[in-house]
PyMOL commands that place a pseudoatom at each C-alpha (Angstrom):
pseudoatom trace, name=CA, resn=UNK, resi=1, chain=A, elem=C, hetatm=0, pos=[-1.344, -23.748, 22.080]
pseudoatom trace, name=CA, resn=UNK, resi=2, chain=A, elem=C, hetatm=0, pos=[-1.280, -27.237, 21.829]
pseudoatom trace, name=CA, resn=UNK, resi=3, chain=A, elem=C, hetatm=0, pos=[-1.777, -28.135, 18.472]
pseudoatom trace, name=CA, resn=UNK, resi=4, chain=A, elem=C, hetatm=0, pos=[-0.315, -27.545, 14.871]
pseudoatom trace, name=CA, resn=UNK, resi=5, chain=A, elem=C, hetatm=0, pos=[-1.443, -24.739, 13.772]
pseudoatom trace, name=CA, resn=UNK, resi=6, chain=A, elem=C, hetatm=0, pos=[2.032, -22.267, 13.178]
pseudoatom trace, name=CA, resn=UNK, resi=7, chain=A, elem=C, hetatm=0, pos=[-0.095, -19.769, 11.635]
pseudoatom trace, name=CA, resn=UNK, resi=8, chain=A, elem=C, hetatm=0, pos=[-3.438, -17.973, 11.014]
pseudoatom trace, name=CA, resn=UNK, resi=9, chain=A, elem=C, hetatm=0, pos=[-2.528, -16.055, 8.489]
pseudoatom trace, name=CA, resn=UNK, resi=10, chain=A, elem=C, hetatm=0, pos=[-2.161, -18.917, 6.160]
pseudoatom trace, name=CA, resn=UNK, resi=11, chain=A, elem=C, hetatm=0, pos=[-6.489, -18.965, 6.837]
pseudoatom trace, name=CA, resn=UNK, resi=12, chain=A, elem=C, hetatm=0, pos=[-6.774, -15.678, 4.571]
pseudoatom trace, name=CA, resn=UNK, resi=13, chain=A, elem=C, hetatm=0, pos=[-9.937, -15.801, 2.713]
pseudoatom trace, name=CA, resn=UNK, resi=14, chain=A, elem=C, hetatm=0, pos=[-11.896, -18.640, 4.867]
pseudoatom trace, name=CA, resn=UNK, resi=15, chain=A, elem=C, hetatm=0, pos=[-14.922, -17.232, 7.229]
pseudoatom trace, name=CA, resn=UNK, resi=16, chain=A, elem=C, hetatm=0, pos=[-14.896, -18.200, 10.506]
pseudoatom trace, name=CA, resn=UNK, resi=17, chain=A, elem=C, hetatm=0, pos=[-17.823, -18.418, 13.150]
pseudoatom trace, name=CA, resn=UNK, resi=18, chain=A, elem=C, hetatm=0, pos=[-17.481, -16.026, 15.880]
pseudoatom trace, name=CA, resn=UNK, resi=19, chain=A, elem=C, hetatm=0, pos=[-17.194, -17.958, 18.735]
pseudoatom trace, name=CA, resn=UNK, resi=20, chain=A, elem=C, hetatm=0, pos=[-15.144, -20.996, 19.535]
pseudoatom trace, name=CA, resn=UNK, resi=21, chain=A, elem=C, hetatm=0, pos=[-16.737, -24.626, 20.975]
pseudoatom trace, name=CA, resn=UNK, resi=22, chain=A, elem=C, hetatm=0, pos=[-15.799, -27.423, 22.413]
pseudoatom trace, name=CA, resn=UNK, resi=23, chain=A, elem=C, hetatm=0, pos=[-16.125, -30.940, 21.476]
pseudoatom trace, name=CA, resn=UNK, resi=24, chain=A, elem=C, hetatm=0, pos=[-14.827, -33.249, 24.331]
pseudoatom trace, name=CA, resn=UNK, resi=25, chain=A, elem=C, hetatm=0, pos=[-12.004, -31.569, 25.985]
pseudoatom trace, name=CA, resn=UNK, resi=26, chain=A, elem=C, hetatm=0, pos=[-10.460, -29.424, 22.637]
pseudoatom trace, name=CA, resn=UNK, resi=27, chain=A, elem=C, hetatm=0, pos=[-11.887, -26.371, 21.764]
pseudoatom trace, name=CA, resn=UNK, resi=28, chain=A, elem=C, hetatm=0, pos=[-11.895, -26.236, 17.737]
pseudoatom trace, name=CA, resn=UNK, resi=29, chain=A, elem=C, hetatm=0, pos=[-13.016, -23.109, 15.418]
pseudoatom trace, name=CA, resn=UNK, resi=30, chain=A, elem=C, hetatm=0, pos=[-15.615, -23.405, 12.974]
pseudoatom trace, name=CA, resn=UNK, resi=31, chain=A, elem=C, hetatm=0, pos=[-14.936, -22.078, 9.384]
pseudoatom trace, name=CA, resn=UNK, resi=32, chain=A, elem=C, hetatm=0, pos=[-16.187, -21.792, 5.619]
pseudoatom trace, name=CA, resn=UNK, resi=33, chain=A, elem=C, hetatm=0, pos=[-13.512, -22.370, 3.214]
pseudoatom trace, name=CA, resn=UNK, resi=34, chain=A, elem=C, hetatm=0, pos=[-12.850, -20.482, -0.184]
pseudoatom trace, name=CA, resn=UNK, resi=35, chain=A, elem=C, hetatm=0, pos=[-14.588, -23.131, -2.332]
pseudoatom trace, name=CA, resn=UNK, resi=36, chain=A, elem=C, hetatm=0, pos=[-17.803, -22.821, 0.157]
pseudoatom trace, name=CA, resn=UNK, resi=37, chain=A, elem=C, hetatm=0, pos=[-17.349, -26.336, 2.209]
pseudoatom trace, name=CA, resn=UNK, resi=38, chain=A, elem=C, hetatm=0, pos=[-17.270, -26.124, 5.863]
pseudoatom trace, name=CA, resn=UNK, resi=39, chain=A, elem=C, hetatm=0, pos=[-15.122, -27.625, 8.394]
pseudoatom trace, name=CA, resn=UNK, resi=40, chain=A, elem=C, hetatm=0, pos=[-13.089, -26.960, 11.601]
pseudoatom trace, name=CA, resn=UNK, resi=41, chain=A, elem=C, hetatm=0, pos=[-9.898, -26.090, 12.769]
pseudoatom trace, name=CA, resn=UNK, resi=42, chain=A, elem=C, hetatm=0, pos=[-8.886, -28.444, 15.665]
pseudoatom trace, name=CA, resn=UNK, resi=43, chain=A, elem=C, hetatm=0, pos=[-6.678, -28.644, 18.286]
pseudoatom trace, name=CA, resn=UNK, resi=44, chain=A, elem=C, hetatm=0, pos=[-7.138, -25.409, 20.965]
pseudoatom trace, name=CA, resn=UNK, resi=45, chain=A, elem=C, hetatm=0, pos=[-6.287, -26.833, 24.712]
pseudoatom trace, name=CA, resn=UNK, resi=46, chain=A, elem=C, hetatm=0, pos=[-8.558, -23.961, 26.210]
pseudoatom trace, name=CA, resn=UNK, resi=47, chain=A, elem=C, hetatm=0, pos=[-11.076, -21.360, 24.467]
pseudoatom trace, name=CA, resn=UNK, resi=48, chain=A, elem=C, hetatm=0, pos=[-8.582, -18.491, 24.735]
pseudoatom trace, name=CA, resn=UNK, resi=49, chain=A, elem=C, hetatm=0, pos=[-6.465, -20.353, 22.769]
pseudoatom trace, name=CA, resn=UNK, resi=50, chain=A, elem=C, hetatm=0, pos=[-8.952, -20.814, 20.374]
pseudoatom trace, name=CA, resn=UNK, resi=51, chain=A, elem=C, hetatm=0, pos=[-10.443, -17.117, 20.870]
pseudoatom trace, name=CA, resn=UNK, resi=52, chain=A, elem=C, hetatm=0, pos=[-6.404, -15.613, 20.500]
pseudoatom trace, name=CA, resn=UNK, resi=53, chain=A, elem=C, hetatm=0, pos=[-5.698, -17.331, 17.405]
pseudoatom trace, name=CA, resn=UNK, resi=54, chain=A, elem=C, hetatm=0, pos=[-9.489, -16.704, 15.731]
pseudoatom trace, name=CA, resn=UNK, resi=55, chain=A, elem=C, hetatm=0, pos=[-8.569, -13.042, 16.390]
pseudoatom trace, name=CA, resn=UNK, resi=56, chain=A, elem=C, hetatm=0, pos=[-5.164, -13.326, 14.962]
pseudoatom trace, name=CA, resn=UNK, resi=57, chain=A, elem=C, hetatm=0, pos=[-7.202, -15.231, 11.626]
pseudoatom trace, name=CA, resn=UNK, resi=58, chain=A, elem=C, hetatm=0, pos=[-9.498, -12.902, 11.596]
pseudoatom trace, name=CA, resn=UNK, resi=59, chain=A, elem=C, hetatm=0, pos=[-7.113, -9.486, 11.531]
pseudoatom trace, name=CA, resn=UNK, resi=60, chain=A, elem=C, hetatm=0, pos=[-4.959, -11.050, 9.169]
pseudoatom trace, name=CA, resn=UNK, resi=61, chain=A, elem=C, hetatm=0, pos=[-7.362, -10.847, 6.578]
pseudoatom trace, name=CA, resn=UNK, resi=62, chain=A, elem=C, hetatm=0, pos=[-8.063, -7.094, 6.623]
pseudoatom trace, name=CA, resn=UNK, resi=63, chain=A, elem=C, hetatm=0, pos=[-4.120, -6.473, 6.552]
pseudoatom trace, name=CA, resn=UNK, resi=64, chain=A, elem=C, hetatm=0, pos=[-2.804, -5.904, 3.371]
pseudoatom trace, name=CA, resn=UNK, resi=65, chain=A, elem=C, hetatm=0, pos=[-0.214, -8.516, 1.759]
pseudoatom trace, name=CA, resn=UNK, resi=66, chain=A, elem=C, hetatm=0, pos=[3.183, -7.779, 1.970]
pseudoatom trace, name=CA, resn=UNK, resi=67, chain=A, elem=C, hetatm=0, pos=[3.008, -8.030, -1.849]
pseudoatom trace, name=CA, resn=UNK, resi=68, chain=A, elem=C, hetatm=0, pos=[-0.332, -5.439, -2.399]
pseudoatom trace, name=CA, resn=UNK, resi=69, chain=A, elem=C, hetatm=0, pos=[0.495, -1.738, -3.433]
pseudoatom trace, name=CA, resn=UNK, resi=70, chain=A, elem=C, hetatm=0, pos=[-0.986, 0.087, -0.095]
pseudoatom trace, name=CA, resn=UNK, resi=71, chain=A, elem=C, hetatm=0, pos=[-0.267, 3.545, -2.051]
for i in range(1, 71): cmd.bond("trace and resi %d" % i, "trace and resi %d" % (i + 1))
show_as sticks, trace
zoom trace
């Protein structure tokens, strides 16, 4: 990926549109953060970039923390 997002777990609790779009020639994700205000996440060279790392976002958020009790 070409941009500078390490992570998508660090996106836990945002809600993210399904599908990717482009704007010029980066692909970006649209997403609802926790307080309610929209926005986007930029940078994707290609949509499965951006498709990869929205599925990566959007698992991480059903899997437990490392610090929950899963007993």
């Amino acid at each position: 990926m070409a941009n500078n997002i390490t992570s998508a777990r660090r996106f836990v609790g945002f809600i993210f549109e399904p599908q990717p779009v482009k704007r010029g020639n980066a692909w970006h994700v649209y997403a609802q953060y926790p307080g309610g205000e929209r926005g986007h996440i930029l940078g994707f060279d290609s949509e499965a970039a951006a498709v990869a790392w929205l599925k990566e976002a959007i698992a991480s958020q059903s899997t437990p923390s490392d610090n929950e009790n899963t007993e």
